[in-house]
C-alpha positions in Angstrom: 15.5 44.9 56.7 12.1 42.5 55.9 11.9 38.8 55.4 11.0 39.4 52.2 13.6 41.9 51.0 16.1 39.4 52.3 14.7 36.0 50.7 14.4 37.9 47.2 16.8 40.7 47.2 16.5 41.7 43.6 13.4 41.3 42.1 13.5 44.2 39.3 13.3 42.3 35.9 11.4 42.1 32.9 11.1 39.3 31.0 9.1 38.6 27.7 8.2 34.7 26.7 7.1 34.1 23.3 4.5 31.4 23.0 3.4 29.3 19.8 -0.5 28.9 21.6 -3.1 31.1 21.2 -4.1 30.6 25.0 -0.9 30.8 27.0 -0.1 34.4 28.1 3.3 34.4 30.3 3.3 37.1 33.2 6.7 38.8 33.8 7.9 39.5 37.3 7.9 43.4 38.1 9.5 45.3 40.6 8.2 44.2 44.2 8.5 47.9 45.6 7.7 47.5 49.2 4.9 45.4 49.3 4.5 42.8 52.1 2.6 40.2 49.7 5.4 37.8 47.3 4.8 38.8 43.7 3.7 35.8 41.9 4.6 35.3 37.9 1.5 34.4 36.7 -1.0 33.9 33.5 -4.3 34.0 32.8 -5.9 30.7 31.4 -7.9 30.9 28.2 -9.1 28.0 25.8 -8.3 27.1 22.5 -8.2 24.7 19.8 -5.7 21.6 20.8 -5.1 19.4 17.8 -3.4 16.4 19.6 -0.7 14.4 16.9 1.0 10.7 17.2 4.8 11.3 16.0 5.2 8.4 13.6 8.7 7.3 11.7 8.5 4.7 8.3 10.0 4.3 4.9 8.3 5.2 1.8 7.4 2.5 -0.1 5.3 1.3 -3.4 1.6 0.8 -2.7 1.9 -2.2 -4.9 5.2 -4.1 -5.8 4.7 -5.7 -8.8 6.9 -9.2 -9.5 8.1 -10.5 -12.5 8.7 -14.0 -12.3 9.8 -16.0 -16.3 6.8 -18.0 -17.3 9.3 -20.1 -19.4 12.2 -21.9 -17.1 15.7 -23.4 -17.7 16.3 -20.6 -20.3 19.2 -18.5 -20.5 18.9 -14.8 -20.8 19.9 -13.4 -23.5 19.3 -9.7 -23.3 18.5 -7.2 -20.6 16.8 -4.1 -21.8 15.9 -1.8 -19.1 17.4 -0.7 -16.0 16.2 -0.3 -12.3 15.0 3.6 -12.2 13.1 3.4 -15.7 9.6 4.0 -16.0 8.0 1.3 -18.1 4.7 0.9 -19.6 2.3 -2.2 -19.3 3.6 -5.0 -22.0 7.2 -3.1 -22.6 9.7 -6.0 -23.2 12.3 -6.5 -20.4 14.3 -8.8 -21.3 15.1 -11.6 -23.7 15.3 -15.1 -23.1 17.3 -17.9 -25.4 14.7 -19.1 -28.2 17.5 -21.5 -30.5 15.5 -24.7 -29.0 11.6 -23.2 -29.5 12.9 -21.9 -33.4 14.1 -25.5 -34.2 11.1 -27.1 -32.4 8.7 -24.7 -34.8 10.5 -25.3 -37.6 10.0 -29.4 -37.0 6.3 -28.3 -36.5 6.0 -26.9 -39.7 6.9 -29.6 -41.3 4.4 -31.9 -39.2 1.7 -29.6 -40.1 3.0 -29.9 -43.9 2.3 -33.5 -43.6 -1.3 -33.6 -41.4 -2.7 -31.4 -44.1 -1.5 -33.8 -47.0 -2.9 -36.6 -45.1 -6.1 -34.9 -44.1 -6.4 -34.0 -48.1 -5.9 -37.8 -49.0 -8.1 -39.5 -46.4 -10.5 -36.7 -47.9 -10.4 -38.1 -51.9 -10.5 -41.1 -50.0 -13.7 -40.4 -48.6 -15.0 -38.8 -51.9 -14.2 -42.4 -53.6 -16.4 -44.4 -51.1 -18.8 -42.0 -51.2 -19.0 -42.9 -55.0 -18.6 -46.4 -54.6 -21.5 -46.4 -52.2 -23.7 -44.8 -54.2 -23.1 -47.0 -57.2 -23.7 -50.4 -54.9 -26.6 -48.5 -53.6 -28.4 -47.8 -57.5 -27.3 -51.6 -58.1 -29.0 -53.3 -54.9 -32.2 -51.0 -55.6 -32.2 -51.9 -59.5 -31.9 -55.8 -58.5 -34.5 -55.4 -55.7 -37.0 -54.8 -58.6 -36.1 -56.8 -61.1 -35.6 -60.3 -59.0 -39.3 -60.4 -57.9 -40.1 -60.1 -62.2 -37.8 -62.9 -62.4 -34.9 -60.9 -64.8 -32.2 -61.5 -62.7 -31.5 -64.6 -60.2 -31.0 -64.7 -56.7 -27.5 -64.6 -56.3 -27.1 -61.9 -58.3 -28.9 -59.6 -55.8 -27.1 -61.2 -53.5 -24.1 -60.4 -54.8 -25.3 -56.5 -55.1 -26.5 -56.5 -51.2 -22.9 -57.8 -50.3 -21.2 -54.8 -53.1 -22.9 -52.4 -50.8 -22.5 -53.6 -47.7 -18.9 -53.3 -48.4 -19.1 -50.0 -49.8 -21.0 -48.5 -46.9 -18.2 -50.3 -44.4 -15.2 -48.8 -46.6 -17.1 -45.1 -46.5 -17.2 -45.2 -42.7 -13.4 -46.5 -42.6 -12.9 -43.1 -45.1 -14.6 -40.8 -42.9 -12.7 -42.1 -39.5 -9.6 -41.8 -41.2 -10.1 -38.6 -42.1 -11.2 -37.6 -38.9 -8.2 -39.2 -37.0 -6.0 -37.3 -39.8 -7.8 -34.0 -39.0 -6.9 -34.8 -35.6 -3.7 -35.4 -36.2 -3.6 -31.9 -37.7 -5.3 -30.3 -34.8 -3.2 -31.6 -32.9 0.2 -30.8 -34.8 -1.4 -26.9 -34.6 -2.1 -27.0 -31.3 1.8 -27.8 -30.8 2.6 -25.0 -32.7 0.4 -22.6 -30.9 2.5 -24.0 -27.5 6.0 -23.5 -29.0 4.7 -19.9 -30.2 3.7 -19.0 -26.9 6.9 -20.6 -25.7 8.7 -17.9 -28.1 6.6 -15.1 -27.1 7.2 -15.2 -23.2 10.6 -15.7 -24.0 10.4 -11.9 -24.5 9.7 -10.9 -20.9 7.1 -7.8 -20.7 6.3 -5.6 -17.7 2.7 -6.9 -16.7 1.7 -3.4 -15.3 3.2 0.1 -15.7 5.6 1.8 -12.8 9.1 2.9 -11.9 11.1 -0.5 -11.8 12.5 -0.7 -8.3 15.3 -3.5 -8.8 16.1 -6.2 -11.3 18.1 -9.4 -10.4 18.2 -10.8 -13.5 21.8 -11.3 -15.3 22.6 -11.9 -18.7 23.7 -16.0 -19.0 21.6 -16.4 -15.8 19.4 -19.4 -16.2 15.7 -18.9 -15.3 13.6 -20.6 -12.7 10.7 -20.7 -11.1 11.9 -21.0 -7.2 14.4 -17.8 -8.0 13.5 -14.4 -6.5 12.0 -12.4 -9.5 13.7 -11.1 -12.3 12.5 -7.7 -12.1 10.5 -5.4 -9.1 8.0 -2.5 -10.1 6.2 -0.3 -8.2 2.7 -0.6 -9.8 1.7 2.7 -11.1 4.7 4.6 -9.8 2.6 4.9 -6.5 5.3 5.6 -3.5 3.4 6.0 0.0 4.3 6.0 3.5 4.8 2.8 5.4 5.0 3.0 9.3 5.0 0.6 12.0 3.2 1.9 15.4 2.9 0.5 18.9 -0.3 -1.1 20.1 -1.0 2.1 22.2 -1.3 4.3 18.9 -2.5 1.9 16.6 -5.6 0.8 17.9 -6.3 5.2 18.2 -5.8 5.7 14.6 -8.7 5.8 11.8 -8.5 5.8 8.0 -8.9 8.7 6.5 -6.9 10.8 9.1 -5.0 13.6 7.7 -1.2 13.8 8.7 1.9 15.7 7.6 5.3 13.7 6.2 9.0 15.5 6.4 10.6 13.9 3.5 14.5 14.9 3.2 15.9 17.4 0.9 12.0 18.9 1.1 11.4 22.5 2.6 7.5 21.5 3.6 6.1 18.6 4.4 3.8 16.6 2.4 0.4 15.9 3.4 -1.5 13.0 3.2 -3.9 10.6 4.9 -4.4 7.4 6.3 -5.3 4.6 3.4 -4.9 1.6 5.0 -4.4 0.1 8.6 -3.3 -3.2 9.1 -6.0 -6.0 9.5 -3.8 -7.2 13.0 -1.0 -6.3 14.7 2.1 -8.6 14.8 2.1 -10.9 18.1 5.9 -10.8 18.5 6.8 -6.9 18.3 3.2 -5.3 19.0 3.3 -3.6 16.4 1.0 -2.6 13.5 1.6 -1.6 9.8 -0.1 1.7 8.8 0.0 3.2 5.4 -0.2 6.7 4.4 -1.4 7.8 0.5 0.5 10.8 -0.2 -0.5 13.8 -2.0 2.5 14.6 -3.6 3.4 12.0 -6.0 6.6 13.2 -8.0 10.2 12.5 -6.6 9.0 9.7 -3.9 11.7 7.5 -3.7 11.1 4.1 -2.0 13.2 2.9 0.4 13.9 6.7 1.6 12.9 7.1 5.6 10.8 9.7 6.7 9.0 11.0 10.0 5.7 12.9 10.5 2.7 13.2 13.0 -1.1 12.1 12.4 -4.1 14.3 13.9 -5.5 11.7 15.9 -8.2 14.4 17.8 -9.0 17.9 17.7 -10.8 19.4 20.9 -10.8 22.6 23.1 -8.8 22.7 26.0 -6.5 24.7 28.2 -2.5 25.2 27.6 0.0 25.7 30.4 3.6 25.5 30.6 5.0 22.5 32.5 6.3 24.6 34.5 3.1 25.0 35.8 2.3 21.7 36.4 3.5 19.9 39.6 3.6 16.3 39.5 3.9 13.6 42.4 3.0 10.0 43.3 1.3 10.0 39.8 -1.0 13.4 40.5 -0.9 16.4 38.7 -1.4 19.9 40.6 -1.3 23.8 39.3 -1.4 26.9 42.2 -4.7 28.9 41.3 -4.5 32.7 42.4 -7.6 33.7 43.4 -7.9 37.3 45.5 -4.5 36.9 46.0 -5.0 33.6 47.8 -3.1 30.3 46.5 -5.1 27.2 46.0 -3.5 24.3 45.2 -5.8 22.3 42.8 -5.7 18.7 41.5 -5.7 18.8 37.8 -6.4 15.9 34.9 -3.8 16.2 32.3 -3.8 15.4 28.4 -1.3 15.3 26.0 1.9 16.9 26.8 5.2 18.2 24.0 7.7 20.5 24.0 7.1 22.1 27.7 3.7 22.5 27.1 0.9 20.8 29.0 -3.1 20.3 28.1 -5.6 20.9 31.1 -8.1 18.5 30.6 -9.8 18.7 33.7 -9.4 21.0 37.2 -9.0 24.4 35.8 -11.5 26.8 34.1 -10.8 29.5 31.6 -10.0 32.9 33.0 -8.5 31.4 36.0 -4.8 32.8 37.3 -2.6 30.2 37.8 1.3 30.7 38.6 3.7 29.9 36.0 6.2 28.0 38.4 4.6 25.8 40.3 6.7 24.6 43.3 7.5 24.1 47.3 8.3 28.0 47.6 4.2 28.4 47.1 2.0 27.6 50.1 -1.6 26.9 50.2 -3.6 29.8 51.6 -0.7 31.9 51.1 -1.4 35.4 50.0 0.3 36.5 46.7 0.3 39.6 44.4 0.2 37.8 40.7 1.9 40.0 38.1 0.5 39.5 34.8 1.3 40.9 31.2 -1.3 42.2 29.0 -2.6 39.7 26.8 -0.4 40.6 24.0 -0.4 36.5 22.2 -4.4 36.4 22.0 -4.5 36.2 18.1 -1.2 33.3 17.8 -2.2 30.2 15.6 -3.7 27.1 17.0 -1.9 25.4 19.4 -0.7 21.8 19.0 0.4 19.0 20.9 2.4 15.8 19.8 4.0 12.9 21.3 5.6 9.7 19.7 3.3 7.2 19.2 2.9 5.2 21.9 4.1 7.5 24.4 1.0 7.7 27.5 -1.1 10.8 27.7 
């Protein structure tokens, strides 16, 4: 009996892997006969399309969260009329605030305004009257100023006229600034009025954009104030996107605009989308970044909901190998390349690595054999038969790689 019979005594099997790459072609081990070489389970290394991804987990959340804070404080609410869920449109009225104060203070005003108008209407007769008076001194002092030179009248009669006018020209300014202080007065009266209107109307709080309102705190009797959190929450626009926070390592490899693909729960498919918006710094304490993703399904987001997806970070052509492939030690990376039936144990650069796959970024070139299991029973300069299938996977999709973000290549 041979060495080799004795170290593999049954080597009759046939084995088929299926593989989700388009360049990974798994051999399966055949009968060994009599041969003297070791059959070898081996593939044939052919390039194709890698598209690496970052794994990233987040919440969905509103693009923009709108506030609504009372413009008018120390009120009570009255009336609540819409409830977290609800769409509601730009201006809708959310609630009602107590208005018994603002009514009486208007009704006061009208009465004020009542009066400024009366009084700006008698300072105005008022002004009418000296405007009268004055003309009247001013024909007298003109008649007496021609008929004193010719002697007609004496001197203390146009005295007397100059004086008449004097006073008449003093009483019409008095008029006119008591009718401007009265108008004023009415101004001013009106301009209270427009203050206690306003008051009224933000007593009816309104929805300053449209949106799906998220939460409301307020409660009927609640008083309102400016330091409370705000009444009501909406998400601006109904806009629900992805929210994820990333390690340093991932963050500082992701661009806006890359594409990525969301699993939402209770959905069949994801939902694709791409990056909007990366965070301006990362946070000092976790090392973290913020990244948001704009959706491009909109209906039936829910915020708050948590979800997990990858982002294409880079798409490249490379060579696909099965871990198994792939010896590691002391930080190196080795594969056993077949070549005339000779092993050669190669150094080899690695990429990204998921699911028992492995990228070849450097080491080994396409067409090469490599042995599927790469390990201490493999010698260098060994002589080897490889058994290889027929390249039956050539025409599976693109192959891809992922790996939580952060994780090291």
């Amino acid at each position: 009996m041979t060495a080799s019979s004795l170290l593999f005594p049954s080597l009759r099997r046939n084995v088929t892997l299926a593989v989700t790459a388009a360049s990974l072609v798994y051999a399966v081990p055949i009968a060994a006969a009599s041969e003297a070489q070791m059959p070898v389970t081996a593939l044939i290394t052919k390039k194709s399309a890698v598209t690496e991804r970052i794994s990233v987990v987040g919440t969905l959340a509103a693009r923009e969260e709108v506030q609504v804070h009372p413009f008018v404080v120390g009120k009570e609410i009255r009336q609540i009329l819409v409830e977290a869920g609800q769409s509601v449109e730009k201006g809708q009225p959310l609630a009602l605030l107590d208005t018994t104060e603002a009514m009486m203070l208007l009704d006061k005003n009208a009465v004020s305004l009542l009066r400024a108008k009366a009084a700006v209407a008698v300072e105005s007769s008022k002004v009418d009257v000296a405007l009268v008076n004055e003309a009247e001194a001013l024909k007298k002092l003109e008649r007496s100023r021609l008929l004193q030179p010719k002697g007609i009248i004496a001197d203390h009669v146009l005295d007397e006229h100059q004086n008449a006018h004097a006073r008449a020209v003093a009483e019409l300014r008095l008029a006119r600034q008591s009718l401007e202080l009265a108008t004023a007065e009415e101004q001013l009266i009106a301009r209270e009025r427009q203050e206690i209107e306003l008051t009224v109307e933000r007593s009816t709080l309104r929805a300053p954009a449209a949106g799906k309102l998220l939460s409301r705190s307020a409660r009927i009797g609640a008083m309102t104030s400016s330091s409370a959190e705000p009444l009501f929450l909406i998400a601006g626009d109904d806009d629900i996107e992805f929210v994820a926070q990333v390690t340093e390592t991932s963050f500082v490899r992701l661009r806006e605009g890359m594409r990525s693909e969301i699993v939402l729960p209770g959905r069949d498919r994801a939902v694709t989308g791409i990056i909007r918006l990366n965070a301006a710094q990362l946070d000092p304490k976790t090392r973290s970044g913020t990244v948001r993703i704009e959706l491009a399904e909109k209906e039936g987001l829910i915020p708050g909901v948590f979800a997990r997806g990858t982002v294409n970070i880079a798409e490249r052509e490379n060579i696909l190998v099965p871990g198994s492939a792939v010896e590691s030690s002391g930080g190196t990376h080795s594969v056993y390349v077949v070549s005339d039936g000779v092993v050669d144990i190669r150094r080899v650069r690695i990429g990204s690595q998921q699911s028992g796959f492995v990228e070849i970024v450097d080491g080994v070139k396409d067409g090469e054999t490599i042995a599927l299991k790469a390990g201490a029973f493999l010698k260098a300069n060994e002589r080897v038969t490889p058994v290889i299938a027929p390249n039956a996977l050539a025409d599976e999709p693109t192959a891809s790689l992922s790996r939580q973000a952060g994780a090291p290549l």
